[in-house]
ZAZAVEX-164615 format. One record per residue: residue number from 1; y, x, z of N, C-alpha, C in turn; residue in one letter. Coordinates in pm, whole numbers, plus 32768, in hexadecimal, padded with zeros to 4 digits. Example, Ala and Ser with C-alpha at 12.3 -4.5 7.8 and 13.67 -1.06 7.14 Angstrom:
BEGIN
@rolum 1&npy 7DC7&npx 8527&npz 830C&capy 7E3E&capx 84CE&capz 830C&cpy 7EB6&cpx 8528&cpz 830C&torba a
@rolum 2&npy 7F1F&npx 8505&npz 82C4&capy 7F96&capx 8557&capz 82CA&cpy 8003&cpx 850A&cpz 8313&torba s
END
This chain:
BEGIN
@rolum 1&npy BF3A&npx C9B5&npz DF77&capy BEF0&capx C95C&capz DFCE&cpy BF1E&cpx C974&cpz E05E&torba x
@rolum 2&npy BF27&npx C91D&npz E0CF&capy BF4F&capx C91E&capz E13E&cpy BED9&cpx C904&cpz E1B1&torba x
@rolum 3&npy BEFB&npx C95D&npz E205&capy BE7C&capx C960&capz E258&cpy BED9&cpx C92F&cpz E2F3&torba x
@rolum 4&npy BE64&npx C918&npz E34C&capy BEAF&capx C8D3&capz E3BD&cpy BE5E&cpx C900&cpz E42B&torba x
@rolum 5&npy BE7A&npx C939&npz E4BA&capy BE0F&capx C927&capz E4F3&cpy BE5D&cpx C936&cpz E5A7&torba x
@rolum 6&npy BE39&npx C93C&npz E5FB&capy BE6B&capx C911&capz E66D&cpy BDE9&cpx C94B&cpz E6EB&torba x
@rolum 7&npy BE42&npx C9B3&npz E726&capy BE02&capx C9F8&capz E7BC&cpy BE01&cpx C9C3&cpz E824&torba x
@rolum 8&npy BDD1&npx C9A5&npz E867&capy BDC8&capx C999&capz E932&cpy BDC4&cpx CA28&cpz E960&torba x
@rolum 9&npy BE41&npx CA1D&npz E9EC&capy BE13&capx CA9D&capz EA2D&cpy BDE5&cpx CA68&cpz EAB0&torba x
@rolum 10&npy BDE6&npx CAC0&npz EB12&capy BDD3&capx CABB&capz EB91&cpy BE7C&cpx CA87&cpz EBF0&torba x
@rolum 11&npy BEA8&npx CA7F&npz EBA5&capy BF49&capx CAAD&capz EBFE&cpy BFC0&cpx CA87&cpz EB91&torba x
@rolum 12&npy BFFA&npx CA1B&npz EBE9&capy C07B&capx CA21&capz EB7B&cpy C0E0&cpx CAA5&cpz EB4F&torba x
@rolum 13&npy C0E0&npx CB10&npz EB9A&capy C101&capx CB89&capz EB65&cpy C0A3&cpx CBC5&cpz EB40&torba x
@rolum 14&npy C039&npx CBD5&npz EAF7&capy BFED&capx CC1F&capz EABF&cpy BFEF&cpx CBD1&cpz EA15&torba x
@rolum 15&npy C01E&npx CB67&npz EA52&capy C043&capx CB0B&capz E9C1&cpy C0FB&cpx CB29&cpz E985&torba x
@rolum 16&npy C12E&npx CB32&npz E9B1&capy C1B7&capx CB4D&capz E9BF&cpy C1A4&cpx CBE6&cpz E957&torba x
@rolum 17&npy C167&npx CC4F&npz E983&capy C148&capx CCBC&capz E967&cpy C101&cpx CCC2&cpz E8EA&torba x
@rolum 18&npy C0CC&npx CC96&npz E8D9&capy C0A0&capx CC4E&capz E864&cpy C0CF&cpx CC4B&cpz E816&torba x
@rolum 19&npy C128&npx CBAC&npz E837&capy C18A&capx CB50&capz E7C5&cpy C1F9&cpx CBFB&cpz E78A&torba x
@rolum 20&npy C262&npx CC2C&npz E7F5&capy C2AC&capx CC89&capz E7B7&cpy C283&cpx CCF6&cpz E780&torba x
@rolum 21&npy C1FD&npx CD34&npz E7AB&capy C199&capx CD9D&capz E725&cpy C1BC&cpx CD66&cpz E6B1&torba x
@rolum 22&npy C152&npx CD00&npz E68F&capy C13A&capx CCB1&capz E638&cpy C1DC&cpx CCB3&cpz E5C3&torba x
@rolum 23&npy C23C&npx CC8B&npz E616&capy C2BE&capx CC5B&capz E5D0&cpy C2D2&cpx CCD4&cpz E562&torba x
@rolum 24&npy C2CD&npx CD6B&npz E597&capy C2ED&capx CDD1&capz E541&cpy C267&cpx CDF3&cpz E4CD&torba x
@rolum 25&npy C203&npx CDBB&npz E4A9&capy C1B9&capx CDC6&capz E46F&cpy C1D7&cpx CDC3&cpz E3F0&torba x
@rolum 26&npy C1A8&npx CDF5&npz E36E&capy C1ED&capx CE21&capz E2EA&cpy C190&cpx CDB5&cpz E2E2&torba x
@rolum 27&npy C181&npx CD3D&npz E288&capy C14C&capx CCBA&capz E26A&cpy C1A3&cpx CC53&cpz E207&torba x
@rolum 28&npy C190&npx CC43&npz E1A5&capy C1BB&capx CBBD&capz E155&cpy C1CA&cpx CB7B&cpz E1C5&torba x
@rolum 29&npy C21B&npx CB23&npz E1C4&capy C25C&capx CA84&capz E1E6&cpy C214&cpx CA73&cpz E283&torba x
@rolum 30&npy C253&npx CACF&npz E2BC&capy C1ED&capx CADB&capz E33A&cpy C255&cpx CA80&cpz E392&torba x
@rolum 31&npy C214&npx CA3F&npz E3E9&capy C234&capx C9DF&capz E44B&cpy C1F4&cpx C9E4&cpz E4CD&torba x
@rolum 32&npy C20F&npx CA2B&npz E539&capy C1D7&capx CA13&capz E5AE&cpy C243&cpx C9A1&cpz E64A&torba x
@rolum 33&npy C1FB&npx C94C&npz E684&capy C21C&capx C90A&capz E6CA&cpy C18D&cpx C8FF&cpz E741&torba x
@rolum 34&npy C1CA&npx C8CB&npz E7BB&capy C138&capx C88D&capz E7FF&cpy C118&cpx C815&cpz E7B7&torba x
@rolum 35&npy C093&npx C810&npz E7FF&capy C039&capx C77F&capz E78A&cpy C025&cpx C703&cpz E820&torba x
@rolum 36&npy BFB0&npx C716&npz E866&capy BF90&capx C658&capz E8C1&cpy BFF3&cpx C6A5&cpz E932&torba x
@rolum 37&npy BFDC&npx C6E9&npz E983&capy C049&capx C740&capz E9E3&cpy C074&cpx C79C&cpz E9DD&torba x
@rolum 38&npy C096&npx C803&npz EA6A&capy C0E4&capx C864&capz EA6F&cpy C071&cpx C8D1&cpz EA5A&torba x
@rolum 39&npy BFE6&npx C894&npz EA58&capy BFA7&capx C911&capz EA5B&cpy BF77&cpx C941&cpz E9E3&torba x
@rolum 40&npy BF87&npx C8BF&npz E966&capy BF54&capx C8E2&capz E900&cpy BFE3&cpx C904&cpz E879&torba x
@rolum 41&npy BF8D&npx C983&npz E824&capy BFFA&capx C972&capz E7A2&cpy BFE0&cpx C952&cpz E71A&torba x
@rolum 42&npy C033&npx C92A&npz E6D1&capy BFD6&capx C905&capz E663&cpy C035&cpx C941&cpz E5F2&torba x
@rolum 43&npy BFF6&npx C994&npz E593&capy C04B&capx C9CA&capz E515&cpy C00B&cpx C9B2&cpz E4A1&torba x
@rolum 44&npy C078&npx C99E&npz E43D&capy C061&capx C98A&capz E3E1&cpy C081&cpx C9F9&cpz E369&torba x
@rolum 45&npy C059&npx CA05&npz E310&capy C08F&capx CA6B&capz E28A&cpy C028&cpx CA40&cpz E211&torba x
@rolum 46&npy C055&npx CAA7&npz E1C1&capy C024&capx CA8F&capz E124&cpy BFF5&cpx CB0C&cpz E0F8&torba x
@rolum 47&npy BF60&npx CAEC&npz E0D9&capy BF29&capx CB71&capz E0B5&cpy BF5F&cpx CBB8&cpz E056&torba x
@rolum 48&npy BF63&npx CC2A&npz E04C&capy BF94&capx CCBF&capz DFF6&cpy BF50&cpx CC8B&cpz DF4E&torba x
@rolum 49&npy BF75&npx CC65&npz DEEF&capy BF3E&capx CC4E&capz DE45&cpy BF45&cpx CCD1&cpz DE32&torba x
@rolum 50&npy BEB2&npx CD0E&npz DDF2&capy BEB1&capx CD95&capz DD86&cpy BE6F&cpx CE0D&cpz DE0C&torba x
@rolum 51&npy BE81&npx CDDE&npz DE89&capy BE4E&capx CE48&capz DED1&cpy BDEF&cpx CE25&cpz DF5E&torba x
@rolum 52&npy BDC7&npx CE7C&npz DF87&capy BD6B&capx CE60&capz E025&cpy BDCD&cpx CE45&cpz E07F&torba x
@rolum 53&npy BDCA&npx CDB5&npz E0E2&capy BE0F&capx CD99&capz E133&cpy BDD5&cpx CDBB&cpz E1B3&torba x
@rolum 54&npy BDEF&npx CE18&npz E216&capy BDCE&capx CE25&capz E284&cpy BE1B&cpx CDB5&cpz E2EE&torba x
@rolum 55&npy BE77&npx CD61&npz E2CB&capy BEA9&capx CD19&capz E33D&cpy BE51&cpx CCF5&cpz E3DE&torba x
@rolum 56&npy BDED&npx CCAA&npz E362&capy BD95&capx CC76&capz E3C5&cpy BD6A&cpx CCCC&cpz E430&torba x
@rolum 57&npy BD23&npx CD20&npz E415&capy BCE3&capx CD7B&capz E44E&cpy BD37&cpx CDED&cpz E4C5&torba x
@rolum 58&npy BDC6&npx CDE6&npz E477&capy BE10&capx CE40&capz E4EF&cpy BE53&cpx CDC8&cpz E572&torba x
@rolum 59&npy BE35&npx CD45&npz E55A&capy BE55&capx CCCB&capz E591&cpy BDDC&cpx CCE3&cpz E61F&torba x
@rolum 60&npy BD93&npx CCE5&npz E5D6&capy BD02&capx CCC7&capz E62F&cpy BCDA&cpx CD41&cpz E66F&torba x
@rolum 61&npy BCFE&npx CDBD&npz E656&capy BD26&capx CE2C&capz E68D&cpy BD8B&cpx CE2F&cpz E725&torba x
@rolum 62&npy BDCB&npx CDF0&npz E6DF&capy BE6D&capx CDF5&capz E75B&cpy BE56&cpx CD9C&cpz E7C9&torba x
@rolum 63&npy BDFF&npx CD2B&npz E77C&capy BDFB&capx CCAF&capz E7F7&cpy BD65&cpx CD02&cpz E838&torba x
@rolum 64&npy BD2D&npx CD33&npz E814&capy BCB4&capx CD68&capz E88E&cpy BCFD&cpx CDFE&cpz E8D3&torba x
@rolum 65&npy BD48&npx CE49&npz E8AE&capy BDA0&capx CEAD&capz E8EB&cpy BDC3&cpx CE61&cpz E9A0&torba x
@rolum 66&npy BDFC&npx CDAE&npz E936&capy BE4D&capx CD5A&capz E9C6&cpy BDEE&cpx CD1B&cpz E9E5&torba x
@rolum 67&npy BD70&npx CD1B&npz EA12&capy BCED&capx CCDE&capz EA53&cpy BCF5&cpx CC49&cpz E9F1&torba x
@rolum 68&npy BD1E&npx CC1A&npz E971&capy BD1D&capx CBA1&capz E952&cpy BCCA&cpx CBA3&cpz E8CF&torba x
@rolum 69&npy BCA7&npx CB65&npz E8A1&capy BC3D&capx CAFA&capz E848&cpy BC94&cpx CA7A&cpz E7FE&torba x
@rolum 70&npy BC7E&npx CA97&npz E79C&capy BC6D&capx CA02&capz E72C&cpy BC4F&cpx C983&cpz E75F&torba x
@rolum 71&npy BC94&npx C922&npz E76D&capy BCA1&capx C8AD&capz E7BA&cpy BC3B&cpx C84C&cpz E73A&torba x
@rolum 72&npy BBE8&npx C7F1&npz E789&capy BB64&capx C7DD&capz E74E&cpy BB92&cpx C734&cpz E721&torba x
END
């Protein structure tokens, strides 16, 4: 199954910072790009079959590390 979800930061480099974290992340079919601007990113992947997927959670971790939030 494929999950989708997309951050706002404060700062187009706090988004930047972000996007290239994000890129090295161990994730199925992972896809990160910006999403409406420079400030937001939006990634995509495919949850882990047979085990606990932390993606999410180390996502939403990293983007409050960079003062950002889940774009609503």
């Amino acid at each position: 199954m494929e999950n989708s979800v997309e951050y706002v930061f404060p700062s187009e480099s706090q988004a930047y910072r972000f996007l290239n974290t994000v890129k090295h992340f161990d994730a199925e079919e992972l896809k990160v790009k910006y999403g409406r601007s420079d400030r937001f990113v939006a990634v995509r992947y495919r949850y882990a079959l047979g085990e606990f997927d932390a993606t999410l959670s180390r996502l939403d971790d990293l983007a409050r590390e960079l003062e950002g939030e889940e774009a609503a």
